[in-house]
MDAnalysis code that builds the backbone (N, CA, C; Angstrom):
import MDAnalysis as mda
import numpy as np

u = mda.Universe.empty(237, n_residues=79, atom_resindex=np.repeat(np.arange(79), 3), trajectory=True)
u.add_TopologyAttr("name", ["N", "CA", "C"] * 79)
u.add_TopologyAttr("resid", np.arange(1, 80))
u.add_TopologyAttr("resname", ["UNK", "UNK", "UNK", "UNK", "UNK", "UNK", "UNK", "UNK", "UNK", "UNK", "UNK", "UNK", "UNK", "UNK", "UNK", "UNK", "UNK", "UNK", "UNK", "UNK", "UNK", "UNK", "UNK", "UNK", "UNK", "UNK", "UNK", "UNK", "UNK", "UNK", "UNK", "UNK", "UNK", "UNK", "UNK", "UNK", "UNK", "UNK", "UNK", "UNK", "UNK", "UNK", "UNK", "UNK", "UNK", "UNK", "UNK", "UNK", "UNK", "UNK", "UNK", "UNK", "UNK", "UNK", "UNK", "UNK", "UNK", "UNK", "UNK", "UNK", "UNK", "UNK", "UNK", "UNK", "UNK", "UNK", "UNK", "UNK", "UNK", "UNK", "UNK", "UNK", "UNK", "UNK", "UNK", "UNK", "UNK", "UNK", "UNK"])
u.atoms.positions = np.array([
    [13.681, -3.696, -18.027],
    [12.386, -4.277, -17.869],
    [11.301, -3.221, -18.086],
    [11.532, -1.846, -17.575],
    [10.509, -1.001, -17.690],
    [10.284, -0.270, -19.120],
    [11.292, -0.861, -19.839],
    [11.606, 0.152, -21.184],
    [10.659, -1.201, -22.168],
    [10.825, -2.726, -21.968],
    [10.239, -3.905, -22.623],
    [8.892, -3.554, -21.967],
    [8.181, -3.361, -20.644],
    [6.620, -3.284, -20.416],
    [6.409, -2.603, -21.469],
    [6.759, -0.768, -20.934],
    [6.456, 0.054, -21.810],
    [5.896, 0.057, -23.463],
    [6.889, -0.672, -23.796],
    [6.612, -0.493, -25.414],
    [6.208, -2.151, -25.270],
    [5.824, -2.712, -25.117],
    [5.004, -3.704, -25.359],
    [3.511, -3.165, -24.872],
    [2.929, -2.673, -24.075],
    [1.727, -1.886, -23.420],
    [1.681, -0.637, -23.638],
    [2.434, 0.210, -24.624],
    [2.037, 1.170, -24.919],
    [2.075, 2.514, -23.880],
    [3.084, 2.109, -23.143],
    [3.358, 2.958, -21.485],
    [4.766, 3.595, -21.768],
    [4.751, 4.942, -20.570],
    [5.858, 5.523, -20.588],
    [6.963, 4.736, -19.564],
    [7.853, 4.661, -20.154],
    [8.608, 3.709, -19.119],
    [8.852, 4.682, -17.470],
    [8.702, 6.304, -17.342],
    [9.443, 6.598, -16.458],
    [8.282, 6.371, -15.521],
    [7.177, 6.291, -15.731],
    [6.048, 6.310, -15.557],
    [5.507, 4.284, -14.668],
    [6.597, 3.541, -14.581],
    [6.745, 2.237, -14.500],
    [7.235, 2.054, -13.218],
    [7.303, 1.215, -12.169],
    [7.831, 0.934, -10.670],
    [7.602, -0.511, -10.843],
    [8.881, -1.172, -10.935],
    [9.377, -2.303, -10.862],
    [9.858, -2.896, -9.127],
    [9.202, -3.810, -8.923],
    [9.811, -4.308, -7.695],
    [9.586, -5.863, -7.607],
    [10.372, -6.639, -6.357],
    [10.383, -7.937, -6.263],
    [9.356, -8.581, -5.205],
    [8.200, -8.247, -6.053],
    [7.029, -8.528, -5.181],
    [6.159, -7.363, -4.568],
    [5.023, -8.423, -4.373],
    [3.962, -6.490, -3.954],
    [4.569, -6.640, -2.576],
    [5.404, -7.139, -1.616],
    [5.791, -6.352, -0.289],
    [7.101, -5.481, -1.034],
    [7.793, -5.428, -2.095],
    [8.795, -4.581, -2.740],
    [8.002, -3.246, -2.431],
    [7.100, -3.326, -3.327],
    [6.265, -2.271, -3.983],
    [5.506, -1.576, -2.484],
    [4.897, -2.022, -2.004],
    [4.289, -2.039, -0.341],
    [5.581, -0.512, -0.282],
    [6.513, -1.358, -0.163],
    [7.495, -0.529, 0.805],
    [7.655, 0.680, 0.523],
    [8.332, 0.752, -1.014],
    [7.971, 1.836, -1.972],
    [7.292, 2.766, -1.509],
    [5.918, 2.274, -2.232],
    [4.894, 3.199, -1.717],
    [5.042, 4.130, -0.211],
    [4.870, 3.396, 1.082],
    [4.946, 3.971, 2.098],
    [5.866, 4.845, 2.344],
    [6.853, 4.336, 1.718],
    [8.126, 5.198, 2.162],
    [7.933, 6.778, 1.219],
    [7.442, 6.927, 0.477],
    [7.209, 7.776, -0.538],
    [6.019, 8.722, 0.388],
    [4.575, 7.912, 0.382],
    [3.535, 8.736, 0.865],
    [3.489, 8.689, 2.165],
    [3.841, 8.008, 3.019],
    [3.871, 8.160, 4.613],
    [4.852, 8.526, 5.067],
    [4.757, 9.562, 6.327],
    [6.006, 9.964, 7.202],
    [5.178, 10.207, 8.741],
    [6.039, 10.718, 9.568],
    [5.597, 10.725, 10.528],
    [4.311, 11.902, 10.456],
    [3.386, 11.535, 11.530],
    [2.124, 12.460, 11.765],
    [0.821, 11.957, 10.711],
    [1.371, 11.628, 9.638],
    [0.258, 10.638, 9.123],
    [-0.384, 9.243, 9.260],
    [-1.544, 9.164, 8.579],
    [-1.920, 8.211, 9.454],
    [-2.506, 7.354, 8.047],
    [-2.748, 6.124, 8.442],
    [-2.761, 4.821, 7.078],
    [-4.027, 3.706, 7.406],
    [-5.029, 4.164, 7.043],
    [-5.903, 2.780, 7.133],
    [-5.881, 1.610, 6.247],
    [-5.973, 0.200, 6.895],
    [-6.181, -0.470, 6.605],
    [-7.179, -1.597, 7.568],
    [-7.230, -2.992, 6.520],
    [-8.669, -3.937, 7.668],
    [-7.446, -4.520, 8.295],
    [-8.623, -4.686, 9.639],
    [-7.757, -5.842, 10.502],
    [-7.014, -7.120, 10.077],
    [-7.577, -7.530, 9.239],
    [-7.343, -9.208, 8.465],
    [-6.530, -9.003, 7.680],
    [-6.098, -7.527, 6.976],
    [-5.427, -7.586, 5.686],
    [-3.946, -8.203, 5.728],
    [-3.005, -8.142, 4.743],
    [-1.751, -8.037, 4.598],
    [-0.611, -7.707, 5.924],
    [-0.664, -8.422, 6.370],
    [0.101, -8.027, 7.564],
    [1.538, -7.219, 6.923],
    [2.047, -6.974, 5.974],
    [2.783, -5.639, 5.298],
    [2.434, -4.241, 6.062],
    [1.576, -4.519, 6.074],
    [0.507, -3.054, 5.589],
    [0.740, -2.311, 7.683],
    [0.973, -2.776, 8.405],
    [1.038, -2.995, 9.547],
    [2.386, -2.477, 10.102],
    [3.439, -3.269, 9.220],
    [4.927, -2.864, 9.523],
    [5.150, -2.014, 8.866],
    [4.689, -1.875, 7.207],
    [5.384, -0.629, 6.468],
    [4.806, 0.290, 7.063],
    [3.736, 1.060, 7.953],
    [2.999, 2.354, 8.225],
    [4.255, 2.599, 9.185],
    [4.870, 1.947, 10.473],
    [5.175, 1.821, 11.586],
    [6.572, 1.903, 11.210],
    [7.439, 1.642, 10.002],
    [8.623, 1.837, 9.637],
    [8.774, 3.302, 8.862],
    [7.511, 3.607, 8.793],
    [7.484, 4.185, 7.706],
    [7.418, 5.890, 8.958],
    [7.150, 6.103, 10.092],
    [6.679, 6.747, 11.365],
    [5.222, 7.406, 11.367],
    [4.366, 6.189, 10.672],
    [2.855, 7.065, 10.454],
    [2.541, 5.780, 11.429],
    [0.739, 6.268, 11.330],
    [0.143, 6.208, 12.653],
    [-0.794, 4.828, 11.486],
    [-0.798, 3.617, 12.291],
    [-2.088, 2.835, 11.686],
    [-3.316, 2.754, 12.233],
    [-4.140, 3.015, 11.428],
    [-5.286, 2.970, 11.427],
    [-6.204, 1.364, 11.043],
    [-6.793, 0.704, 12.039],
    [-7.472, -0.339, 11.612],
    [-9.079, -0.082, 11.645],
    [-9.968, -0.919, 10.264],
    [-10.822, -0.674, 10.280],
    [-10.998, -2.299, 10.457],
    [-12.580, -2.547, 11.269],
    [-12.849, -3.727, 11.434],
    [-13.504, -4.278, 10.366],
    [-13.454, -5.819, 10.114],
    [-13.877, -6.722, 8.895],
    [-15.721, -6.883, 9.255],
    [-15.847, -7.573, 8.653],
    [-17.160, -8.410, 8.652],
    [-16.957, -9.618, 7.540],
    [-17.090, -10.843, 8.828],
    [-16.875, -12.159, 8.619],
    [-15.670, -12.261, 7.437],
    [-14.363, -11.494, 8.322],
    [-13.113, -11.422, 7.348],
    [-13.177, -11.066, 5.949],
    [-13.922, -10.225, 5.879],
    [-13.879, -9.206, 4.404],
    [-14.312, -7.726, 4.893],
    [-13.185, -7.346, 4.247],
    [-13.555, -5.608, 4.173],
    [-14.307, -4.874, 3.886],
    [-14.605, -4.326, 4.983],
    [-15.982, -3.129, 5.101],
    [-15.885, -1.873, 5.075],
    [-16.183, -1.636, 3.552],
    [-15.871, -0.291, 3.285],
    [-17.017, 0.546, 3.864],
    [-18.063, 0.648, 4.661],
    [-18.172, 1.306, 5.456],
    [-17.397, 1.810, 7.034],
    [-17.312, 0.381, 7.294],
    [-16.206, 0.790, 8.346],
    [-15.052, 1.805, 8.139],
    [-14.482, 1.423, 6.866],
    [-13.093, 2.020, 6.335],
    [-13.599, 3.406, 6.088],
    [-14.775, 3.825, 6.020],
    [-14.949, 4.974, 5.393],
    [-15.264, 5.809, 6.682],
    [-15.402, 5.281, 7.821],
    [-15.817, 5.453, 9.084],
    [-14.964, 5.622, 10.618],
    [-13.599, 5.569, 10.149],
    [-12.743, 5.175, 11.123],
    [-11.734, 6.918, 11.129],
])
């Protein structure tokens, strides 16, 4: 699959992360950039993923609060 993106889009295939769904990919990620002692913001409202992968992952979550359930990137920038 990553070798058909690639050369259909003009991409390096090694360069490609295939998964079965963005909670696949979610996981991925965390498990890669989070470990213990770090810490992961996200909004209160978001992806409830985002919640378990930090906490499986042994980093610390960080919530930033919404406004009227949309994300406030001041908050986020603030926490």
């Amino acid at each position: 699959m990553r070798e058909a993106l690639a050369k259909t889009f003009g991409l390096q295939a090694d360069r490609l992360i295939c998964g079965a769904g963005v909670e696949d990919i979610l996981v991925l990620v965390s498990r890669v950039f989070l470990q213990k002692g770090d810490e992961a913001i996200y909004t209160e409202f978001g992806f409830n993923m985002y919640a378990i992968d930090v906490k499986a992952s042994g980093a610390t979550s960080v919530v930033a609060k919404e406004k009227n359930f949309t994300a406030d990137v001041d908050a986020i920038l603030n926490v």
